[in-house]
C-alpha positions as CSV (number, residue, x, y, z in Angstrom):
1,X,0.0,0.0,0.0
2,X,1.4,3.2,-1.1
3,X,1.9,5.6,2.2
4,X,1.7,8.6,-0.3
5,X,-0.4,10.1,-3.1
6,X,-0.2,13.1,-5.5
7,X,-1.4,16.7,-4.9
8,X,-1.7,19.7,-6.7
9,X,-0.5,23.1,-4.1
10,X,0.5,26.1,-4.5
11,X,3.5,27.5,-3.7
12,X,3.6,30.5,-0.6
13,X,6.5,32.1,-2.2
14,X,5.9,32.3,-6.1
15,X,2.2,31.7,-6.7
16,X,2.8,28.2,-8.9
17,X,1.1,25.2,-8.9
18,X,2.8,22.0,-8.8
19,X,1.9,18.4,-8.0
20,X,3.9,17.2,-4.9
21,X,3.9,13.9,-3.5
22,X,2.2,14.2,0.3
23,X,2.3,11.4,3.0
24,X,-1.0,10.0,4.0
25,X,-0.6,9.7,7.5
26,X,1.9,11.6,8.7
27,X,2.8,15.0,10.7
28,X,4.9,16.4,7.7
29,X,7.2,18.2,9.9
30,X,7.6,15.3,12.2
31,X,10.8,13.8,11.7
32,X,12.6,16.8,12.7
33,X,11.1,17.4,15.9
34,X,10.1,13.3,17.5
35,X,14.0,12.9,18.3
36,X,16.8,10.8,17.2
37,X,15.4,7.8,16.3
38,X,12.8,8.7,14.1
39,X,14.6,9.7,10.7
40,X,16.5,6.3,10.2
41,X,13.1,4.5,11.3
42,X,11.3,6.5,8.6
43,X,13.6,6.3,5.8
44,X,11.5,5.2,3.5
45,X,9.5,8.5,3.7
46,X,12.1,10.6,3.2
47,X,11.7,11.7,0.0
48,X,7.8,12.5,0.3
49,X,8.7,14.7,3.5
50,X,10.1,17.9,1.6
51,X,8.4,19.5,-1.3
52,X,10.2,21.7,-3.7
53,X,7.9,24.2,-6.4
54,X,10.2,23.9,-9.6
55,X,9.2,27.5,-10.5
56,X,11.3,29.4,-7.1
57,X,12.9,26.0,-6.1
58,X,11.4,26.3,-2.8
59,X,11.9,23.5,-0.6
60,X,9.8,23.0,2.9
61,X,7.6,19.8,4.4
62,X,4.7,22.2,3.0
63,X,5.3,24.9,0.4
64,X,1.8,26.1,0.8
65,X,3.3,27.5,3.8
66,X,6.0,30.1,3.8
67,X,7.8,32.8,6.4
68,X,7.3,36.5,4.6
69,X,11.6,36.3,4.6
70,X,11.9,33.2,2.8
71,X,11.2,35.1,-1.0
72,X,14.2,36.7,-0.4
73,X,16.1,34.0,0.9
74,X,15.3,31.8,-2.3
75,X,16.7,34.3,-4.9
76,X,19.7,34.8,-3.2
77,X,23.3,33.6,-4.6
78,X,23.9,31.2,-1.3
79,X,20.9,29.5,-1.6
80,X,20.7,29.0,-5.7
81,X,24.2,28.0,-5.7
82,X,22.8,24.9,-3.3
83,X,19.8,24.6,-5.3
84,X,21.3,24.3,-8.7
85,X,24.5,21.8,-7.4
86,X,24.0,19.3,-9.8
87,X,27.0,16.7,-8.2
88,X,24.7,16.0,-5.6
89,X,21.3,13.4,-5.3
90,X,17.9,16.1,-5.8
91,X,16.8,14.7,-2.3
92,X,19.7,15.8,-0.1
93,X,19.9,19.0,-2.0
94,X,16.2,20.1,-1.0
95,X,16.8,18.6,2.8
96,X,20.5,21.0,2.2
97,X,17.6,24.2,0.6
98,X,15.5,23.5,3.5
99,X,17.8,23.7,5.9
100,X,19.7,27.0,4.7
101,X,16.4,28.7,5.0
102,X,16.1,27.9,9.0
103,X,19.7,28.8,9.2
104,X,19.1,32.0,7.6
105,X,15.7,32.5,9.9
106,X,17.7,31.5,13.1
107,X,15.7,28.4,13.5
108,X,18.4,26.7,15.4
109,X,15.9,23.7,16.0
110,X,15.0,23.0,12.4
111,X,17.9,23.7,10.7
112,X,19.5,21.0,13.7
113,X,17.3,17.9,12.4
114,X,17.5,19.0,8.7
115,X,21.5,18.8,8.4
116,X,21.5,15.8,10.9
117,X,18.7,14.3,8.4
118,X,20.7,15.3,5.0
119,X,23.9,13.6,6.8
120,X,21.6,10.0,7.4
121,X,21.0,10.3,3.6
122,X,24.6,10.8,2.6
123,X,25.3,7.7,5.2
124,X,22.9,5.7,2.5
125,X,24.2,6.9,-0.6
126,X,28.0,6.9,0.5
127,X,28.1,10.5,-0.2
128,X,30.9,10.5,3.1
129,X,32.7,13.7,2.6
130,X,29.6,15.8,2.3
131,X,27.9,13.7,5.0
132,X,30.7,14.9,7.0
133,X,30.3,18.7,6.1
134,X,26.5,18.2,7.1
135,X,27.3,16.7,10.6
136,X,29.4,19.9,11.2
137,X,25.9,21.8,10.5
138,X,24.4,20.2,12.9
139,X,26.9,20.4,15.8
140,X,26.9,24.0,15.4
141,X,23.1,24.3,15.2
142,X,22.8,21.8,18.1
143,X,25.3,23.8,20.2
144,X,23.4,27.5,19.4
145,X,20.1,25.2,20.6
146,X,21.7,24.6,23.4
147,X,23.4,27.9,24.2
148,X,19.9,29.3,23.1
149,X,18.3,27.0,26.2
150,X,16.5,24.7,24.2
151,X,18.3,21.2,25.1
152,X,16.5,18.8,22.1
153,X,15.9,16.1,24.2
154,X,15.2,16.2,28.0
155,X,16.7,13.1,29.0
156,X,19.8,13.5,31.1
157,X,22.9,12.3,28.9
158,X,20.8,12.3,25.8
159,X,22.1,15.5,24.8
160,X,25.5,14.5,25.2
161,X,25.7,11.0,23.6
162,X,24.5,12.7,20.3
163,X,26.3,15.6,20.3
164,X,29.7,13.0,20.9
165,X,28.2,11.1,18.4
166,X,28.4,14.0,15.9
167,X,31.9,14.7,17.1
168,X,33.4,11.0,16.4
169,X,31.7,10.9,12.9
170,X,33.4,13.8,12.2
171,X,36.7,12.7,13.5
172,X,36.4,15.4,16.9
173,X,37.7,12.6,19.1
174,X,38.8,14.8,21.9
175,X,35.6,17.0,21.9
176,X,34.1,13.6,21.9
177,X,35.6,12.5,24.7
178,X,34.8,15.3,26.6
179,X,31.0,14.8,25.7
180,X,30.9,11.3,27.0
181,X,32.0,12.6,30.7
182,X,30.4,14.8,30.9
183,X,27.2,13.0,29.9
184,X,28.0,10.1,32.1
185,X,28.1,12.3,35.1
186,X,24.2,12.9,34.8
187,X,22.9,10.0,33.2
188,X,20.3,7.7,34.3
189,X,18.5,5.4,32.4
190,X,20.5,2.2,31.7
191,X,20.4,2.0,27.9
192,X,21.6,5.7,27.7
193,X,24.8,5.1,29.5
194,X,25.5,1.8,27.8
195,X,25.3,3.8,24.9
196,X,27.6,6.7,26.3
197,X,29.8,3.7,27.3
198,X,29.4,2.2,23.6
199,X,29.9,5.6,21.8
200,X,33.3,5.9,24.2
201,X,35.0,2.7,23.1
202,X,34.1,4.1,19.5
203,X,35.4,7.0,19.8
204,X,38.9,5.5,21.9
205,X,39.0,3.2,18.7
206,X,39.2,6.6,16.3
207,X,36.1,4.6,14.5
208,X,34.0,7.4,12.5
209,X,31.7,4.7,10.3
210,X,27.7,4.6,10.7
């Protein structure tokens, strides 16, 4: 059974009508905000969960919906120069045109899980190098979350085992490191300090595959 079907919208930002495939059941902006496991769980929606109008090249989970900035941000050079990269796959390159727009809006949150989602795709399509570029993205936009107050995930040590995870996939062993302690000194469930513990001997190993 197909978990998606065609529609005709119109874009917020040009005026054009398109057919876009939409999920059935599903919150479209979802797998950017139910936490870390959701995305790899979800794969297979992946490429239903951004639209992109082929008039402005607007990319969002809903084009019909659109901040009063983002015109602007879709004509300029920055985010063109992204849209028309033709040496990388059409679906990370709109998760990479979605996620510059919440950079350039400040949306720490949402430009967080769309890097850390565009790096899970490069993961599948052994696009390393810029799967690497895309987890240094989200580390930045994870850390301004943070610095920002909003921790992600409430779950003491949570925040810390991802955020070391980032930093040994991208080869930040010592930053890594750090995370792990620190992370350790507050965890409590069980499965997220084995994991801490797990994502240590990983890291003392220099290992930075999947």
């Amino acid at each position: 059974m197909n978990n998606h079907h065609p529609k005709e919208v119109t874009c917020a930002v040009c005026g054009s009508s398109s057919l876009q495939d939409v999920l059935l059941v599903s919150n479209s902006n979802s797998s950017f905000n139910s936490g870390f496991y959701s995305v790899p769980l979800a794969r297979n929606t992946l490429m239903y969960q951004i639209q992109e109008c082929p008039t402005c090249r607007y990319c969002a989970p809903d084009i019909t919906l659109a901040d009063v900035k983002i015109k602007d941000i879709v004509n300029t050079g920055n985010y063109l120069q992204i849209a028309n990269n033709g040496e990388i796959s059409a679906l990370i390159r709109r998760y990479l045109q979605y996620s510059y727009c919440a950079e350039v809006l400040e949306d720490n949150k949402t430009a967080f899980f769309g890097y850390l989602t565009a790096s899970w795709i490069c993961d599948d399509t052994n696009e390393m190098r810029l799967g690497k570029k895309c987890r240094e993205k989200a580390i930045e936009f994870m850390i301004k979350c943070k610095n920002n107050g909003d921790y992600i995930w409430n779950h003491p040590g949570f925040f810390e085992l991802m955020l070391a995870d980032l930093y040994r996939r991208t080869a930040q062993f010592e930053k890594g490191s750090k995370m792990i302690q620190v992370g350790l000194s507050k965890v409590v469930e069980p499965i997220l300090k084995s994991s801490l513990e797990f994502t240590s001997s990983r890291i003392n190993r220099w290992d930075t595959l999947p």
